[in-house]
C-alpha positions in Angstrom: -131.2 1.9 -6.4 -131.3 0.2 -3.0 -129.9 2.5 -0.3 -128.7 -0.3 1.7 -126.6 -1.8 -1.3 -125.0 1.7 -1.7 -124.5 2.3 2.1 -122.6 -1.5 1.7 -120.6 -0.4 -1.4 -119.3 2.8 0.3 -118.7 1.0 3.3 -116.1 -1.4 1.2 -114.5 0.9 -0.5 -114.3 2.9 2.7 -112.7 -0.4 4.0 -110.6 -0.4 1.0 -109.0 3.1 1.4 -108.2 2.3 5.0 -106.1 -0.6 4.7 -104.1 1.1 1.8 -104.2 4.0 4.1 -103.0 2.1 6.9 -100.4 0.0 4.8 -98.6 2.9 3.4 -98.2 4.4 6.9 -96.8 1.2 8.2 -94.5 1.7 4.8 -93.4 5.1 5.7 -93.0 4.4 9.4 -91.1 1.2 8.9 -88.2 2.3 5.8 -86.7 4.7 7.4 -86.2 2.6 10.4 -84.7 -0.2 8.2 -82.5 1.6 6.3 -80.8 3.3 9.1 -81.0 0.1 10.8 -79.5 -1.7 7.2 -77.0 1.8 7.2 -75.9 1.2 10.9 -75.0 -2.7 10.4 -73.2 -1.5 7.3 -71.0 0.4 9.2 -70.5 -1.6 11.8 -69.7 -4.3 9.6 -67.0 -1.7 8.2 -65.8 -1.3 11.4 -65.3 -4.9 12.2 -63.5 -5.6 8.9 -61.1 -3.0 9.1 -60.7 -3.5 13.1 -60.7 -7.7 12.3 -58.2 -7.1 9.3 -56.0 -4.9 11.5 -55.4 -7.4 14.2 -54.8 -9.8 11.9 -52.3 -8.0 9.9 -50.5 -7.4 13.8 -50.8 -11.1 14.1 -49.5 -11.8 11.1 -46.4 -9.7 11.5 -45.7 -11.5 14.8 -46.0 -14.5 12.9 -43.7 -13.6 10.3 -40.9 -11.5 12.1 -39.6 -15.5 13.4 -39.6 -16.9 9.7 -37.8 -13.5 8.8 -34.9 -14.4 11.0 -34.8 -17.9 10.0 -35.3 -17.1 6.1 -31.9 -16.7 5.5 -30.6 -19.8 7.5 -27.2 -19.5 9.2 -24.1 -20.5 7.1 -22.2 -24.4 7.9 -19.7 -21.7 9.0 -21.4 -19.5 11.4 -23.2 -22.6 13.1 -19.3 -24.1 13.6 -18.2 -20.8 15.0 -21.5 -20.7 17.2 -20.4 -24.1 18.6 -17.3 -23.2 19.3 -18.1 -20.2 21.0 -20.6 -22.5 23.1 -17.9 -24.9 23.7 -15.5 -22.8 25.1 -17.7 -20.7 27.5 -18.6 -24.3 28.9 -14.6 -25.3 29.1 -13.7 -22.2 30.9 -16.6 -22.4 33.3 -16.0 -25.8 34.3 -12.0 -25.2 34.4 -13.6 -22.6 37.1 -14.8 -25.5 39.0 -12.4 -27.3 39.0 -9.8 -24.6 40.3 -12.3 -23.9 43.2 -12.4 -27.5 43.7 -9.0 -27.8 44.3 -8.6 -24.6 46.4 -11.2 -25.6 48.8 -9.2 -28.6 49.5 -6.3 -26.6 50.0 -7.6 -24.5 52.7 -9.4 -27.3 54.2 -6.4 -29.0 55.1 -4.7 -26.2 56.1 -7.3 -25.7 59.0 -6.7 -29.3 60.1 -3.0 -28.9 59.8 -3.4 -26.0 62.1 -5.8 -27.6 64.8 -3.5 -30.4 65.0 -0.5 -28.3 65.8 -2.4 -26.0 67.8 -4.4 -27.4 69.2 -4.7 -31.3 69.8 -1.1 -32.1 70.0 -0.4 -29.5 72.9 -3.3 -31.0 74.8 -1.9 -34.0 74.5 1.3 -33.1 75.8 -0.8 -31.5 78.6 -1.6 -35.3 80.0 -4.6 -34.3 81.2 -6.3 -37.0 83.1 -9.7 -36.4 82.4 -9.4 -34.7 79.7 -10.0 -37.4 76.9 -7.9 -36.3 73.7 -9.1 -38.8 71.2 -12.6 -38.9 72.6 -13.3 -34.9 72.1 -11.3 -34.8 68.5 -12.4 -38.6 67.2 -10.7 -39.5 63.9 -9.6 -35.8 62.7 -6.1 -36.9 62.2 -7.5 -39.8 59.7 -9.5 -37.6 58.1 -6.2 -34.9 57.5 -4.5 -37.3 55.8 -7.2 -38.8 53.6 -8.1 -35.4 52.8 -4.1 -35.1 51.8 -4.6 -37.8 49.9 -7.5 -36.6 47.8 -5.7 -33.3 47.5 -2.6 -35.1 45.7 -4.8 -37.2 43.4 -7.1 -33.8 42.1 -3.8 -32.4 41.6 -2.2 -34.4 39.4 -5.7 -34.9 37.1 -5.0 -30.9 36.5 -1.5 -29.9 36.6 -0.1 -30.2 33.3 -3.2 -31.6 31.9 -5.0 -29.8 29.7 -8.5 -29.0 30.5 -10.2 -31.1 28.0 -8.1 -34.2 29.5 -8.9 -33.7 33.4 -10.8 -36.4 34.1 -12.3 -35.1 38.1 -15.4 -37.9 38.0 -12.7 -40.9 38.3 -10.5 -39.3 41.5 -14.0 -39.5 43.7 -14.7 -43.0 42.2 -11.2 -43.9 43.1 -11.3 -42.3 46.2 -14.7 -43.3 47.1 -14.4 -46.0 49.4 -11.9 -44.2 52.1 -14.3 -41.2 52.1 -17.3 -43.1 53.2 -15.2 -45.5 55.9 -13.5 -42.1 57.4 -16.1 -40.0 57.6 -18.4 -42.5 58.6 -16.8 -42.6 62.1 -16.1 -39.2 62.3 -20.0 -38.0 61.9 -20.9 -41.2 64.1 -18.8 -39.5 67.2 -19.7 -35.9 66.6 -22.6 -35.6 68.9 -20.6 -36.9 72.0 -17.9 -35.1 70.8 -20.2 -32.1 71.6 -21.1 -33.3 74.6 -17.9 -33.8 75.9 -16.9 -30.3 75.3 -19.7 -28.8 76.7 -18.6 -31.0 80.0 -15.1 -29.3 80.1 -16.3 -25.9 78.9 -17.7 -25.8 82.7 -14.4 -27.2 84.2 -12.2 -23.7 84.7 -9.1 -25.7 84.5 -10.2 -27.4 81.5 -11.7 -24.6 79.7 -8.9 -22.3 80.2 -6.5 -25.1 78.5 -9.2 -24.2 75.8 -9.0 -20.9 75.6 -5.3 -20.9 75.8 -5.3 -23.6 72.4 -8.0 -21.2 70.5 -5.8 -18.2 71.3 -2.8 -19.9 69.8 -4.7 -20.9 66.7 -6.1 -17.6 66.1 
Protein backbone atom coordinates (compact mmCIF):
# COMPACT_ATOMS: atom_id res chain seq x y z
CA UNK A 1 0.00 0.00 0.00
CA UNK A 2 2.96 2.31 0.38
CA UNK A 3 3.78 4.14 -2.87
CA UNK A 4 7.29 4.33 -2.10
CA UNK A 5 7.59 0.46 -1.54
CA UNK A 6 5.99 -0.08 -5.03
CA UNK A 7 7.98 2.75 -6.76
CA UNK A 8 11.22 0.53 -5.08
CA UNK A 9 9.78 -2.80 -6.29
CA UNK A 10 9.39 -1.59 -9.92
CA UNK A 11 12.54 0.03 -9.78
CA UNK A 12 14.20 -3.61 -9.09
CA UNK A 13 12.58 -5.44 -11.36
CA UNK A 14 13.19 -2.59 -13.75
CA UNK A 15 16.91 -3.21 -12.73
CA UNK A 16 16.30 -6.82 -13.24
CA UNK A 17 15.06 -6.68 -16.91
CA UNK A 18 18.04 -4.47 -17.78
CA UNK A 19 20.82 -6.60 -16.82
CA UNK A 20 19.10 -9.65 -18.62
CA UNK A 21 18.49 -7.20 -21.30
CA UNK A 22 21.93 -6.07 -21.42
CA UNK A 23 23.44 -9.69 -20.87
CA UNK A 24 21.69 -11.16 -23.83
CA UNK A 25 22.86 -8.35 -26.08
CA UNK A 26 26.43 -8.84 -24.96
CA UNK A 27 25.38 -12.77 -25.88
CA UNK A 28 24.23 -12.00 -29.30
CA UNK A 29 26.96 -9.48 -29.98
CA UNK A 30 29.75 -11.69 -28.67
CA UNK A 31 28.76 -15.58 -30.51
CA UNK A 32 28.88 -14.60 -33.62
CA UNK A 33 32.25 -13.09 -33.22
CA UNK A 34 33.55 -16.23 -31.49
CA UNK A 35 32.43 -18.62 -33.71
CA UNK A 36 33.83 -17.04 -36.74
CA UNK A 37 36.80 -16.34 -34.75
CA UNK A 38 36.56 -20.42 -33.41
CA UNK A 39 35.68 -21.08 -37.58
CA UNK A 40 38.69 -18.93 -38.79
CA UNK A 41 41.39 -20.78 -36.39
CA UNK A 42 39.76 -23.97 -37.56
CA UNK A 43 40.80 -23.34 -40.83
CA UNK A 44 43.80 -22.11 -40.35
CA UNK A 45 44.66 -24.79 -38.32
CA UNK A 46 43.62 -26.99 -41.54
CA UNK A 47 45.80 -25.02 -43.39
CA UNK A 48 48.80 -25.56 -41.35
CA UNK A 49 48.31 -29.26 -41.03
CA UNK A 50 47.99 -30.02 -44.55
CA UNK A 51 50.79 -27.18 -45.49
CA UNK A 52 53.07 -28.75 -42.21
CA UNK A 53 52.20 -32.44 -43.44
CA UNK A 54 53.18 -31.51 -47.01
CA UNK A 55 56.64 -30.29 -46.18
CA UNK A 56 57.20 -33.01 -44.24
CA UNK A 57 56.18 -35.57 -46.59
CA UNK A 58 58.87 -33.47 -49.19
CA UNK A 59 61.34 -33.88 -46.34
CA UNK A 60 60.72 -37.14 -45.86
CA UNK A 61 61.20 -38.14 -49.46
CA UNK A 62 64.62 -36.38 -49.48
CA UNK A 63 65.35 -38.36 -46.55
CA UNK A 64 64.42 -41.56 -47.95
CA UNK A 65 65.51 -41.34 -51.71
CA UNK A 66 69.48 -41.93 -50.00
CA UNK A 67 68.30 -45.17 -47.96
CA UNK A 68 66.53 -46.15 -51.39
CA UNK A 69 69.85 -46.36 -53.14
CA UNK A 70 71.60 -47.99 -50.32
CA UNK A 71 68.58 -50.54 -49.65
CA UNK A 72 69.71 -52.87 -51.88
CA UNK A 73 73.59 -52.75 -50.93
CA UNK A 74 76.14 -53.37 -53.77
CA UNK A 75 77.13 -57.01 -54.41
CA UNK A 76 81.06 -58.41 -52.94
CA UNK A 77 81.26 -58.36 -56.80
CA UNK A 78 80.32 -55.03 -58.02
CA UNK A 79 82.33 -53.39 -55.02
CA UNK A 80 85.60 -55.56 -56.47
CA UNK A 81 84.79 -54.36 -59.96
CA UNK A 82 84.32 -50.79 -58.54
CA UNK A 83 87.86 -51.04 -57.07
CA UNK A 84 89.25 -52.12 -59.89
CA UNK A 85 87.90 -49.65 -62.08
CA UNK A 86 89.25 -47.06 -59.31
CA UNK A 87 92.53 -48.68 -59.43
CA UNK A 88 93.28 -48.50 -62.80
CA UNK A 89 92.14 -44.89 -63.65
CA UNK A 90 94.73 -44.06 -60.79
CA UNK A 91 97.57 -46.48 -62.55
CA UNK A 92 97.08 -44.92 -65.87
CA UNK A 93 97.06 -41.36 -64.57
CA UNK A 94 100.12 -41.75 -62.71
CA UNK A 95 101.90 -43.89 -65.71
CA UNK A 96 100.85 -40.26 -67.35
CA UNK A 97 103.21 -38.74 -64.93
CA UNK A 98 105.63 -40.50 -65.07
CA UNK A 99 105.98 -40.38 -69.06
CA UNK A 100 105.87 -36.52 -68.77
CA UNK A 101 108.41 -36.85 -66.15
CA UNK A 102 110.68 -38.48 -68.23
CA UNK A 103 110.02 -36.37 -71.43
CA UNK A 104 110.75 -33.15 -69.64
CA UNK A 105 114.08 -34.49 -68.92
CA UNK A 106 114.54 -35.36 -72.38
CA UNK A 107 114.05 -32.01 -73.72
CA UNK A 108 115.75 -30.39 -70.93
CA UNK A 109 118.98 -31.83 -71.87
CA UNK A 110 118.57 -31.41 -75.25
CA UNK A 111 118.55 -27.51 -74.73
CA UNK A 112 121.80 -27.74 -72.76
CA UNK A 113 123.27 -30.11 -75.26
CA UNK A 114 122.56 -27.42 -77.73
CA UNK A 115 123.88 -24.26 -75.74
CA UNK A 116 126.93 -26.11 -75.15
CA UNK A 117 127.60 -26.80 -78.84
CA UNK A 118 126.25 -23.58 -79.84
CA UNK A 119 126.97 -21.62 -77.92
CA UNK A 120 129.64 -21.84 -75.07
CA UNK A 121 132.16 -23.95 -76.80
CA UNK A 122 132.47 -21.51 -79.91
CA UNK A 123 133.05 -18.65 -77.45
CA UNK A 124 135.49 -20.42 -76.04
CA UNK A 125 137.35 -21.08 -79.09
CA UNK A 126 136.78 -17.27 -79.72
CA UNK A 127 139.58 -16.64 -76.77
CA UNK A 128 138.10 -13.73 -75.92
CA UNK A 129 140.06 -11.81 -73.37
CA UNK A 130 137.50 -10.21 -71.49
CA UNK A 131 135.07 -12.13 -72.18
CA UNK A 132 134.87 -14.56 -69.13
CA UNK A 133 133.48 -18.05 -70.41
CA UNK A 134 133.03 -19.88 -67.14
CA UNK A 135 132.06 -16.78 -65.21
CA UNK A 136 128.84 -15.83 -67.64
CA UNK A 137 127.83 -19.77 -68.02
CA UNK A 138 128.90 -21.07 -64.22
CA UNK A 139 128.45 -24.80 -63.79
CA UNK A 140 126.00 -25.54 -66.80
CA UNK A 141 128.23 -28.17 -68.06
CA UNK A 142 127.94 -30.00 -64.39
CA UNK A 143 124.55 -29.50 -64.39
CA UNK A 144 124.15 -31.40 -68.29
CA UNK A 145 125.68 -34.25 -67.11
CA UNK A 146 124.02 -34.67 -63.74
CA UNK A 147 120.82 -34.05 -65.50
CA UNK A 148 122.12 -37.11 -67.95
CA UNK A 149 122.55 -38.92 -65.19
CA UNK A 150 119.17 -38.55 -63.66
CA UNK A 151 117.70 -39.11 -67.14
CA UNK A 152 119.47 -42.69 -67.28
CA UNK A 153 118.41 -43.67 -63.77
CA UNK A 154 114.29 -42.60 -64.52
CA UNK A 155 114.81 -44.68 -67.48
CA UNK A 156 115.63 -47.68 -66.42
CA UNK A 157 112.85 -47.59 -63.26
CA UNK A 158 110.30 -47.63 -66.51
CA UNK A 159 111.53 -49.33 -69.49
CA UNK A 160 110.55 -52.77 -69.21
CA UNK A 161 109.15 -52.37 -65.90
CA UNK A 162 105.70 -52.66 -65.53
CA UNK A 163 103.88 -49.81 -64.14
CA UNK A 164 103.00 -51.22 -60.85
CA UNK A 165 106.90 -52.02 -60.27
CA UNK A 166 108.33 -48.36 -61.12
CA UNK A 167 109.49 -47.23 -58.18
CA UNK A 168 110.11 -42.99 -59.21
CA UNK A 169 110.35 -41.87 -55.27
CA UNK A 170 113.86 -43.89 -54.76
CA UNK A 171 115.74 -42.32 -58.11
CA UNK A 172 115.30 -38.63 -56.35
CA UNK A 173 116.33 -40.12 -53.00
CA UNK A 174 119.23 -41.65 -54.75
CA UNK A 175 119.88 -38.85 -56.68
CA UNK A 176 119.36 -36.37 -54.06
CA UNK A 177 122.54 -35.38 -52.83
CA UNK A 178 124.20 -34.30 -56.46
CA UNK A 179 121.01 -32.23 -57.19
CA UNK A 180 121.34 -30.13 -54.16
CA UNK A 181 125.43 -29.74 -54.45
CA UNK A 182 125.04 -28.79 -58.37
CA UNK A 183 122.42 -26.59 -58.35
CA UNK A 184 123.43 -25.07 -55.38
CA UNK A 185 126.35 -23.30 -57.20
CA UNK A 186 124.59 -22.80 -60.09
CA UNK A 187 121.64 -20.59 -58.46
CA UNK A 188 124.45 -19.03 -56.15
CA UNK A 189 126.20 -17.52 -59.49
CA UNK A 190 123.04 -16.65 -61.46
CA UNK A 191 122.68 -13.03 -60.42
CA UNK A 192 126.37 -12.11 -61.54
CA UNK A 193 125.91 -14.18 -64.28
CA UNK A 194 123.22 -11.52 -65.19
CA UNK A 195 125.25 -8.94 -64.58
CA UNK A 196 127.95 -10.00 -66.51
CA UNK A 197 125.87 -10.27 -69.57
CA UNK A 198 124.23 -7.15 -69.27
CA UNK A 199 128.11 -5.66 -69.26
CA UNK A 200 128.84 -7.31 -72.71
CA UNK A 201 125.42 -6.75 -74.13
CA UNK A 202 126.79 -2.94 -74.31
CA UNK A 203 130.18 -4.02 -75.70
CA UNK A 204 129.38 -4.10 -79.77
CA UNK A 205 132.13 -6.53 -80.26
CA UNK A 206 130.92 -8.65 -77.52
CA UNK A 207 127.40 -8.55 -78.14
CA UNK A 208 127.64 -9.23 -81.72
CA UNK A 209 129.66 -12.58 -80.74
CA UNK A 210 126.16 -12.95 -79.04
CA UNK A 211 124.04 -12.54 -81.49
CA UNK A 212 126.00 -14.50 -83.84
CA UNK A 213 125.87 -17.70 -81.03
CA UNK A 214 121.89 -17.11 -80.61
CA UNK A 215 121.44 -17.11 -84.35
CA UNK A 216 123.28 -20.40 -84.58
CA UNK A 217 121.19 -21.99 -81.82
CA UNK A 218 118.07 -20.86 -83.24
Amino acid sequence: DCPGKEGAGGRKRNLTLLRSKLYMGQRRRTEPVVESTTTAGDHGNLRRSQSDRTEYSQKLQEKMAPQAVSSSPATPLQEDEEEEEVSRRMMGRRVKIIAELVQTEKDYISDLDLCIKEVIQPLRNMQIARFDVDGLFSNIELVHRLSAKLLSLLEEATIDVEPPMQIIGEVFLQIKGPLEDTYKIYCYHHDDAHTMLEYYEKDEELKQHLRDCVQSLK
